[in-house]
VOPAGU-2260 file (C-alpha; in pm, 1 decimal, decimal comma):
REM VOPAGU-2260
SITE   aa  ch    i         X         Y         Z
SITE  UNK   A    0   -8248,1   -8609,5    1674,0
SITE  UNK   A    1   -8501,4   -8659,9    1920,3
SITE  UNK   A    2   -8751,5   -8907,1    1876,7
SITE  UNK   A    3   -9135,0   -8806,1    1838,5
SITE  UNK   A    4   -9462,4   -9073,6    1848,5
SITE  UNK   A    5   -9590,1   -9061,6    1492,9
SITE  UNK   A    6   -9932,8   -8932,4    1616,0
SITE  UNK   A    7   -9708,6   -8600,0    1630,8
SITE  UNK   A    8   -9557,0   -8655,8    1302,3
SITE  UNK   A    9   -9909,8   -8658,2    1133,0
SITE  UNK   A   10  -10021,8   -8373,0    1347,5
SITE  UNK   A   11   -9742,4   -8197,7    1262,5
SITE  UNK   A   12   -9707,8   -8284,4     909,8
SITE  UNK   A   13  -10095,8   -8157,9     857,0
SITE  UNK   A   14  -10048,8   -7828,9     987,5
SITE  UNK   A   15   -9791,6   -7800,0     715,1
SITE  UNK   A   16   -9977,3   -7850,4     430,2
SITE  UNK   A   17  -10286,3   -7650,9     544,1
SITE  UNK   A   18  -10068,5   -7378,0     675,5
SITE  UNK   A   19  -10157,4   -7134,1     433,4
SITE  UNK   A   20   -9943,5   -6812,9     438,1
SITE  UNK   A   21   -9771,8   -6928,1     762,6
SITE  UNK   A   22   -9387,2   -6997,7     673,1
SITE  UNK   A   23   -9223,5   -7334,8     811,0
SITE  UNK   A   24   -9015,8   -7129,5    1071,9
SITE  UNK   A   25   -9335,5   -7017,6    1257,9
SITE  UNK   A   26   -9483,9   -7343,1    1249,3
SITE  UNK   A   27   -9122,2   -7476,5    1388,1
SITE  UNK   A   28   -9142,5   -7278,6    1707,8
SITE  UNK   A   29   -9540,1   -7330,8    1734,2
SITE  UNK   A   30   -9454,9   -7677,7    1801,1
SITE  UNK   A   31   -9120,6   -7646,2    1956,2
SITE  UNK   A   32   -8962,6   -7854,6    1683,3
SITE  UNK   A   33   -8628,1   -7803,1    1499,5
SITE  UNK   A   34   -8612,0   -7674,3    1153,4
SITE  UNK   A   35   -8427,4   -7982,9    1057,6
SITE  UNK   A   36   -8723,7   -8218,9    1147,5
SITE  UNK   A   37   -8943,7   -8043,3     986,3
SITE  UNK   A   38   -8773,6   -8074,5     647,8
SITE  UNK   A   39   -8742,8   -8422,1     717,3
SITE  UNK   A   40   -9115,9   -8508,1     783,1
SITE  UNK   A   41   -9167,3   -8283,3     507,4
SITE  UNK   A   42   -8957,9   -8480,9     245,7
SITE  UNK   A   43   -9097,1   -8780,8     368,8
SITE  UNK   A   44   -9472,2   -8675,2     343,1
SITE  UNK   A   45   -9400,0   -8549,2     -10,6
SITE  UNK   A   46   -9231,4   -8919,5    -127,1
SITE  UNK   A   47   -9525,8   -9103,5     -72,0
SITE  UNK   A   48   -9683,2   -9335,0    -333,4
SITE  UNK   A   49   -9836,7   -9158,2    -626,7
SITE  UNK   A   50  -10168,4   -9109,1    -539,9
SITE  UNK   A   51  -10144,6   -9135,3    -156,9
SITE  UNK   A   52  -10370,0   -8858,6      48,7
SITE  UNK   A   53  -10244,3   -8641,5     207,3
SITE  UNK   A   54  -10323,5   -8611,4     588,5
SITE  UNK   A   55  -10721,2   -8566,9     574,4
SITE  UNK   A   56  -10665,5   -8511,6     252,0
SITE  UNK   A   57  -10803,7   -8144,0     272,5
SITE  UNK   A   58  -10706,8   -7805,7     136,3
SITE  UNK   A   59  -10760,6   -7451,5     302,7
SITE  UNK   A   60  -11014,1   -7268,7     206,2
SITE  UNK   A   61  -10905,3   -6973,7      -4,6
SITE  UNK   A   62  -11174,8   -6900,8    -239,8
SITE  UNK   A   63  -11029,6   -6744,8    -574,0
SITE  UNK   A   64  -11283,3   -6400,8    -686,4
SITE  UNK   A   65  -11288,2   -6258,7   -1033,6
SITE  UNK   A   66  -11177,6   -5895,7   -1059,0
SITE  UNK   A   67  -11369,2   -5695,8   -1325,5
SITE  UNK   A   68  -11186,3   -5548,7   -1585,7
SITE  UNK   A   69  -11187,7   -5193,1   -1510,9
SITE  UNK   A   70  -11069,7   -5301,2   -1115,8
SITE  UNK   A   71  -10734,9   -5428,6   -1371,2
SITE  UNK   A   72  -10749,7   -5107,1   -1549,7
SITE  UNK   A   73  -10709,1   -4914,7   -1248,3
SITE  UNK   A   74  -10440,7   -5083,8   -1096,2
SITE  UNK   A   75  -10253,0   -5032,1   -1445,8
SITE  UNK   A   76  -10320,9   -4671,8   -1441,7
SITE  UNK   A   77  -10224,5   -4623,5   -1053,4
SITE  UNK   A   78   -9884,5   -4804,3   -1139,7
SITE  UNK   A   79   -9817,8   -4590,0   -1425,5
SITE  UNK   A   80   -9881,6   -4270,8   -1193,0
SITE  UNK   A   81   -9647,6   -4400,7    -891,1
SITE  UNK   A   82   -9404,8   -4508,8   -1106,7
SITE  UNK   A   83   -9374,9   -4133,6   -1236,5
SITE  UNK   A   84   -9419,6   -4200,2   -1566,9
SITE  UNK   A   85   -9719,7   -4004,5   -1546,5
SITE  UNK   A   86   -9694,6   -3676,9   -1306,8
SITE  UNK   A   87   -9917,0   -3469,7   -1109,5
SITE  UNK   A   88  -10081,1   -3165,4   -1394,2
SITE  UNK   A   89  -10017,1   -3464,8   -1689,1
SITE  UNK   A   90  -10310,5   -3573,2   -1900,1
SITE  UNK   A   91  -10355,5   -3857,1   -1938,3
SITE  UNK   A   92  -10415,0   -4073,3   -2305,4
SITE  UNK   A   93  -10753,9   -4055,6   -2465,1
SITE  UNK   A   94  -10990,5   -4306,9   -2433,1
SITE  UNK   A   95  -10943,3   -4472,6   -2715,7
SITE  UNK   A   96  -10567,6   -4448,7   -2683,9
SITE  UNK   A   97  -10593,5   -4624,8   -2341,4
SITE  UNK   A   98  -10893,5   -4892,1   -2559,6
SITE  UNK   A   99  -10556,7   -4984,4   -2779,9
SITE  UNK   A  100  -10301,0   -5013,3   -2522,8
SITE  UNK   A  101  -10489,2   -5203,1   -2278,0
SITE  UNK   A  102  -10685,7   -5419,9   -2513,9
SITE  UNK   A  103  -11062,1   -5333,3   -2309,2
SITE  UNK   A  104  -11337,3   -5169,8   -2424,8
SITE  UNK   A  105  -11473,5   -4839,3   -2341,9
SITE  UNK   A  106  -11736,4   -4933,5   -2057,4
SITE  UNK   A  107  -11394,6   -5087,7   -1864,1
SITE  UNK   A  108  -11195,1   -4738,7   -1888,3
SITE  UNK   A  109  -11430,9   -4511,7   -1832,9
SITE  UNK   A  110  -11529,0   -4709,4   -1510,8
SITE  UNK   A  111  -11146,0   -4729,8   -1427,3
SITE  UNK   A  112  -11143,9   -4309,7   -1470,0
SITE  UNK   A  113  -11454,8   -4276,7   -1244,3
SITE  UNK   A  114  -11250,4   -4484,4    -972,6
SITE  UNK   A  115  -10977,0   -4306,2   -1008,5
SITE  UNK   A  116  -11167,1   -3983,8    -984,8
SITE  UNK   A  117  -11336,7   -4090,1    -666,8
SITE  UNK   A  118  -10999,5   -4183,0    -524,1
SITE  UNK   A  119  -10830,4   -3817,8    -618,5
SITE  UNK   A  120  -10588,1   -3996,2    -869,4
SITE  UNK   A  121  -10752,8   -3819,7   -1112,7
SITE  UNK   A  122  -10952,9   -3501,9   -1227,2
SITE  UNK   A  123  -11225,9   -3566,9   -1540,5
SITE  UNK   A  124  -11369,2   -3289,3   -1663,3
SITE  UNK   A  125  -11641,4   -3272,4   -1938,3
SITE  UNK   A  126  -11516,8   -3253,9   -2287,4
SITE  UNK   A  127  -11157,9   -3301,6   -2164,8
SITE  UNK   A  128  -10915,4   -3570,0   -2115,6
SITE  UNK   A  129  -10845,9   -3712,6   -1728,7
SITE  UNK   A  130  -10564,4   -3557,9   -1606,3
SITE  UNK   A  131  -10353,7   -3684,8   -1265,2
SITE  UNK   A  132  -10426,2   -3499,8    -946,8
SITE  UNK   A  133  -10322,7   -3538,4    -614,5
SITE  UNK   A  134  -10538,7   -3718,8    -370,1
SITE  UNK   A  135  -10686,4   -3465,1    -134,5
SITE  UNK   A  136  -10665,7   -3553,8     259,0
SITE  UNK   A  137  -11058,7   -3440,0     243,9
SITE  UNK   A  138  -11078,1   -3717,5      58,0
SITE  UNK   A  139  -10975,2   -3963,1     335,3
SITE  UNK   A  140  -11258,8   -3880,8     589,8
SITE  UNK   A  141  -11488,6   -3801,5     297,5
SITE  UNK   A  142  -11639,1   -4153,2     332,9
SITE  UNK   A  143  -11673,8   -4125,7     723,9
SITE  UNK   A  144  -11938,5   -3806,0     674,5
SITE  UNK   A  145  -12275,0   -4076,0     635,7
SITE  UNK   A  146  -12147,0   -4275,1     968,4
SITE  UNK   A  147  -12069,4   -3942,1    1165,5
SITE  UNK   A  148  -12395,3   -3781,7    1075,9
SITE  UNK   A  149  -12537,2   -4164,8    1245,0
SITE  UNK   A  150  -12344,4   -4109,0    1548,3
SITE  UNK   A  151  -12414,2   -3779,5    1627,9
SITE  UNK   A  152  -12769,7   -3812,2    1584,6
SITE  UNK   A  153  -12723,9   -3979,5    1938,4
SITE  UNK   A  154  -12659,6   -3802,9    2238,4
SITE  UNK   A  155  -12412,4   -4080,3    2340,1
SITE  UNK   A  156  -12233,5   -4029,8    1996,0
SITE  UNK   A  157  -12220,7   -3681,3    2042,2
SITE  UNK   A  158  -12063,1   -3656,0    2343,0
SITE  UNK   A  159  -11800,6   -3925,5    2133,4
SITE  UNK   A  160  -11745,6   -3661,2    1887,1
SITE  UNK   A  161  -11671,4   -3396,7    2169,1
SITE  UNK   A  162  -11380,3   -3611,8    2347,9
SITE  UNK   A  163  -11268,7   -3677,0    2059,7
SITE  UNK   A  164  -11241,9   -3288,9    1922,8
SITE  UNK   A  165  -11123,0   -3207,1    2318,7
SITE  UNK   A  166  -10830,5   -3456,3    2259,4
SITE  UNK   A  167  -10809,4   -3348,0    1939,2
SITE  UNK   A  168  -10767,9   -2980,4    1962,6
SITE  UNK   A  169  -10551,4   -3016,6    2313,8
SITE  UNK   A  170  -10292,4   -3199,2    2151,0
SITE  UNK   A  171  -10259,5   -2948,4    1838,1
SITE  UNK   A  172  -10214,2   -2649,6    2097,6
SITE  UNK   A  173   -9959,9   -2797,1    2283,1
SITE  UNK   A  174   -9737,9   -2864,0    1955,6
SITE  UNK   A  175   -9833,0   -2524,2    1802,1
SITE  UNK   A  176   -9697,3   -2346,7    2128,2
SITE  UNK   A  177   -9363,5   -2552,3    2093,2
SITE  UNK   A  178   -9330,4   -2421,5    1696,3
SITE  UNK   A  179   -9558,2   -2109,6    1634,5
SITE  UNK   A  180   -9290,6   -1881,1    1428,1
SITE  UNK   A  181   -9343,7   -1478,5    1444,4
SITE  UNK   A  182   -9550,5   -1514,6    1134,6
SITE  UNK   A  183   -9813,8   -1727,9    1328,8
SITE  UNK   A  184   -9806,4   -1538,4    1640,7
SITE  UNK   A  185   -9879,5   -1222,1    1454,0
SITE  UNK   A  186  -10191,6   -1391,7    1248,1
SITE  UNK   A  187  -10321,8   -1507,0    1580,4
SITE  UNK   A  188  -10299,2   -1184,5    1725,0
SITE  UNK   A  189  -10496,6   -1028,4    1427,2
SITE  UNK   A  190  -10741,3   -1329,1    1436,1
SITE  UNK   A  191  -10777,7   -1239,9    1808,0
SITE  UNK   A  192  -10826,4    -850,0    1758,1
SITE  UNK   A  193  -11132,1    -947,5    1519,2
SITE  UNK   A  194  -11263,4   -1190,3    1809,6
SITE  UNK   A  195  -11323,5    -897,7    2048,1
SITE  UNK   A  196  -11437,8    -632,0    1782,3
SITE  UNK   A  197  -11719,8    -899,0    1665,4
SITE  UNK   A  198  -11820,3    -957,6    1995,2
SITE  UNK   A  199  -12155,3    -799,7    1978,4
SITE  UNK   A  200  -12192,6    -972,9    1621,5
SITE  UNK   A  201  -12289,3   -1324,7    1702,9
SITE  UNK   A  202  -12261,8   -1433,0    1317,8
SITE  UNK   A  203  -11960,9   -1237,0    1292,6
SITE  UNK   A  204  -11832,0   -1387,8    1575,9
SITE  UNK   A  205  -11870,7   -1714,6    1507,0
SITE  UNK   A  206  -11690,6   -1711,7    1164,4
SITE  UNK   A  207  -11394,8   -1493,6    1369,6
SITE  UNK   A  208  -11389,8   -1814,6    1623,5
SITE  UNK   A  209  -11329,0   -2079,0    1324,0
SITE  UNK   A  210  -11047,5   -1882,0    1189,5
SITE  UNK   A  211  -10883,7   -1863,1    1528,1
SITE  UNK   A  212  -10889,8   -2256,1    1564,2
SITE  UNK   A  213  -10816,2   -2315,3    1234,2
SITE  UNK   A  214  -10490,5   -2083,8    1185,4
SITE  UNK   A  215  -10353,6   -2271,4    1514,0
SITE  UNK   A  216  -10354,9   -2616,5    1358,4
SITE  UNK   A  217  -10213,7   -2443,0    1013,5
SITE  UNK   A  218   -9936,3   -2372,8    1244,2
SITE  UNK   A  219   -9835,1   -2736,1    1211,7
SITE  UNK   A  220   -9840,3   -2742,2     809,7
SITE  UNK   A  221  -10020,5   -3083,6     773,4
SITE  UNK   A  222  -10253,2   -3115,5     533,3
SITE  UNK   A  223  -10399,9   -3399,4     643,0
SITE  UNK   A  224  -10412,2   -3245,5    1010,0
SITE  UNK   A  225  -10577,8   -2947,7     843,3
SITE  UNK   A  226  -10837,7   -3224,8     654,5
SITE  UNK   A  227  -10927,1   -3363,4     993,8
SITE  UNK   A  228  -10983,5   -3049,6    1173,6
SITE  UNK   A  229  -11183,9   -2919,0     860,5
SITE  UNK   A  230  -11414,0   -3284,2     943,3
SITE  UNK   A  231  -11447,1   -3221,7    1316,2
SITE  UNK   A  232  -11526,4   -2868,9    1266,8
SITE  UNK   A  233  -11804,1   -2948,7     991,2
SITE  UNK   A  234  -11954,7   -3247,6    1232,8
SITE  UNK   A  235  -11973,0   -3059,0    1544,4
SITE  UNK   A  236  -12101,6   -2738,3    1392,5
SITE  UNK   A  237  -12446,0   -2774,4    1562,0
SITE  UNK   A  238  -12250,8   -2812,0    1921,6
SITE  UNK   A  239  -12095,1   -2447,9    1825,5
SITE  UNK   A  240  -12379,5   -2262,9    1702,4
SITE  UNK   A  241  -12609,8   -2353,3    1974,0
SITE  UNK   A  242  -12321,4   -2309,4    2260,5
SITE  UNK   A  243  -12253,4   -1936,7    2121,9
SITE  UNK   A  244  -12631,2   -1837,3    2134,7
SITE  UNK   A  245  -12595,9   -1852,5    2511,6
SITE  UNK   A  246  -12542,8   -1564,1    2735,8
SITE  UNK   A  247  -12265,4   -1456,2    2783,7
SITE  UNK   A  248  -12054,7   -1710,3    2570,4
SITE  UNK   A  249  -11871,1   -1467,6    2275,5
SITE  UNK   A  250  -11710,8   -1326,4    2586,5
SITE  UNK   A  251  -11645,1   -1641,4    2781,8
SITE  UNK   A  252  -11479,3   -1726,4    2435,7
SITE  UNK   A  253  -11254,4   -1408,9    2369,7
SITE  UNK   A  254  -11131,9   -1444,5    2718,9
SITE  UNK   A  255  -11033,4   -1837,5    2621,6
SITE  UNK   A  256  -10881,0   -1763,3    2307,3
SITE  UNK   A  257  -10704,3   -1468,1    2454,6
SITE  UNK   A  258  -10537,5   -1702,9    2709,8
SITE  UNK   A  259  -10457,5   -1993,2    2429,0
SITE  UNK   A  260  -10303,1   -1697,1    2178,2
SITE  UNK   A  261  -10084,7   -1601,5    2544,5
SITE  UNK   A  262   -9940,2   -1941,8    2597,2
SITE  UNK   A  263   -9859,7   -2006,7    2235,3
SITE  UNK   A  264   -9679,2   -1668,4    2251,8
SITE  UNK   A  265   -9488,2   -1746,3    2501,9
SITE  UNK   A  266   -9404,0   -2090,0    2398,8
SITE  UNK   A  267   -9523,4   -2255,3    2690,2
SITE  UNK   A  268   -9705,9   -2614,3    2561,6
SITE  UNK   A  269   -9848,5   -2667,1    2901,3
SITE  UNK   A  270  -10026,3   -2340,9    2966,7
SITE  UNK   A  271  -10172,6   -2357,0    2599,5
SITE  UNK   A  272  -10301,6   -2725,2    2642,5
SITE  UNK   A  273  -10495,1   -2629,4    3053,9
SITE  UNK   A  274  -10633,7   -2289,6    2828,9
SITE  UNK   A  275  -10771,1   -2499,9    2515,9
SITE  UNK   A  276  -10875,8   -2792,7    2740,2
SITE  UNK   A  277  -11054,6   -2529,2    2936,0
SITE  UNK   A  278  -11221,4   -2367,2    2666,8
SITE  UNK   A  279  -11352,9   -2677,8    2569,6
SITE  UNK   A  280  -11450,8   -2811,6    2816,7
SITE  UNK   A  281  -11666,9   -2486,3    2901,8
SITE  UNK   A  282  -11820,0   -2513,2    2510,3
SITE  UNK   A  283  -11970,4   -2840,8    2621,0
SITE  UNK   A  284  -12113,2   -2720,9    2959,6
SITE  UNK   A  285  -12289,2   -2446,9    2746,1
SITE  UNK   A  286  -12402,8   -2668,7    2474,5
SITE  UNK   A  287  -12571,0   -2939,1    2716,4
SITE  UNK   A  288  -12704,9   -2654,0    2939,8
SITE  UNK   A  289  -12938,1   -2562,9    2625,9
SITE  UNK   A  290  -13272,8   -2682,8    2770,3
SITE  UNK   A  291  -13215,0   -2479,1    3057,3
C-alpha cells in the first residue's frame, strides 16, 4: 500500500465525514485513492480517544424543516392512491373517517384535500365527499399562465413564444405525416373544406383555423401534447387575431393549410414540416407588419 504524507490523510479523512450524500467510492476516485485505504483511514479516524474532534470538528450544514401536518396528510393520501388501494372514480373516506385514521384534526385534512385538489389527485365537490381523479396535463402548465402573460407583455418575449410555437408545431407535422391513419386524413380534409367556405367570415375563420391545428396534433394521441398545444394556442392568441385581420391573410392561410393537409396525405414528413414552417413563419411577418 502506497504510502501518503499525513497532511493527505487529514485532508482526506475530512472530506469523509463532511461528505454528505457523496458515497466513499466517489470520494475514492476524487482523490485517486484505493477503496482499501480509505476504509483504513476511516477505521482509524473512528478509534480515536473518546472525546477526540474530529478533523475541524465541523458538521455540514443540512438544516432539518418542520412539515405541517396536512403536507403528512397528503403524502398518506397520495400513497394510498398509487398504491391502488384507492382508484380513479373511488370516494374517498369522510372527513371524520380520515380525523380517526390519521389521528389530525379537521383544519389538517381539509387542507390536505385542497392540495390534492389543486394537484388533480382529487375532485371536492360541495356537499360531497373527495373523490380520486386523474391529474389533468392542463394542470401541468396551469402554473406557467402568470409568467407567460409576463413574457409576452415584451416584444422580446413574444417573439420567444413564437420560436417556440414554430418549433413546436414543425415538429408535430412532421410526426403526424409519418402516422395520420384514414380516419385523420379524412377529418383534415373536412376541417380544410370549412377553411375555404369561411373564408369571407373572418370570425368564422378563425375558429375553422384552430380546429385545423388542433386535429393535427390529436393525430399523435398525447394528452399532454394536446395540453401544451391547448397553452401555446391560448398565449399566442393575440399574435393570431391580429395576423388574420390583415389583407389578404384567410387566403394566404387556406393555401398553407391546404399544402400541410397535402403532405400529411401523402405521408411525406419533410414536405409537411417546409409547409407548416412556412405558414408560420408568414403568420409572424403579418403579425409584426401591424403598424404598417
Amino acid at each position: 500500500m502506497p504510502r501518503y504524507p499525513e497532511s493527505r490523510k487529514r485532508a482526506v479523512v475530512e472530506k469523509l465525514f463532511l461528505r454528505g450524500r457523496r458515497s466513499i467510492s466517489d470520494i475514492a476516485r476524487e482523490e485517486g485513492i484505493s477503496m482499501a485505504t480509505i476504509y483504513k483511514w476511516l477505521k482509524e479516524a473512528n478509534q480515536q480517544e473518546p472525546g477526540t474532534p474530529r478533523p475541524k470538528d465541523k458538521l455540514p450544514s443540512e438544516k432539518i424543516h418542520r412539515r405541517k401536518l396536512s403536507e403528512d396528510v397528503s403524502e398518506k393520501i397520495k400513497s394510498w392512491i398509487r398504491s391502488g388501494y384507492f382508484a380513479e372514480g373511488d370516494q374517498l373516506p369522510s372527513e371524520r373517517e380520515l380525523m380517526s385514521s390519521l389521528g389530525v384534526g379537521r383544519t389538517s385534512i381539509r387542507e390536505a384535500l385542497f392540495s390534492l385538489d389543486r394537484s388533480g389527485l382529487v375532485e371536492l365537490k360541495n356537499g360531497s365527499r373527495a373523490v380520486v381523479s386523474r391529474p389533468n396535463p392542463k394542470l401541468l402548465l396551469k402554473d406557467l399562465s402568470g409568467i407567460a402573460e409576463d413574457l409576452l407583455a415584451t416584444k422580446e418575449g413574444l417573439k420567444e413564444f413564437q420560436q417556440a410555437r414554430t418549433f413546436w408545431e414543425v415538429s408535430i407535422v412532421r410526426y403526424a405525416a409519418q402516422c395520420a391513419k384514414e380516419e385523420d386524413i379524412s377529418d383534415l380534409k373536412i376541417l380544410l373544406e370549412e377553411n375555404e367556405r369561411l373564408l369571407h367570415n373572418l370570425e368564422g375563420f378563425a375558429k375553422s383555423d384552430l380546429a385545423f391545428h388542433d386535429r393535427i396534433v390529436q393525430i399523435l394521441d398525447n394528452s399532454i401534447f394536446t395540453a401544451v398545444n391547448t397553452a401555446l394556442r391560448e398565449w399566442l392568441a393575440e399574435q393570431r387575431s391580429t395576423s388574420l385581420t390583415r389583407s389578404g391573410a384567410a387566403l394566404m392561410a387556406y393555401e398553407a393549410h391546404k399544402r400541410i393537409f397535402e403532405a400529411i396525405e401523402e405521408g411525406d414528413p419533410d414536405a409537411a414540416e417546409t409547409a407548416m414552417k412556412n405558414h408560420l413563419e408568414q403568420v409572424e411577418v403579418l403579425y409584426w407588419k401591424r403598424g404598417d
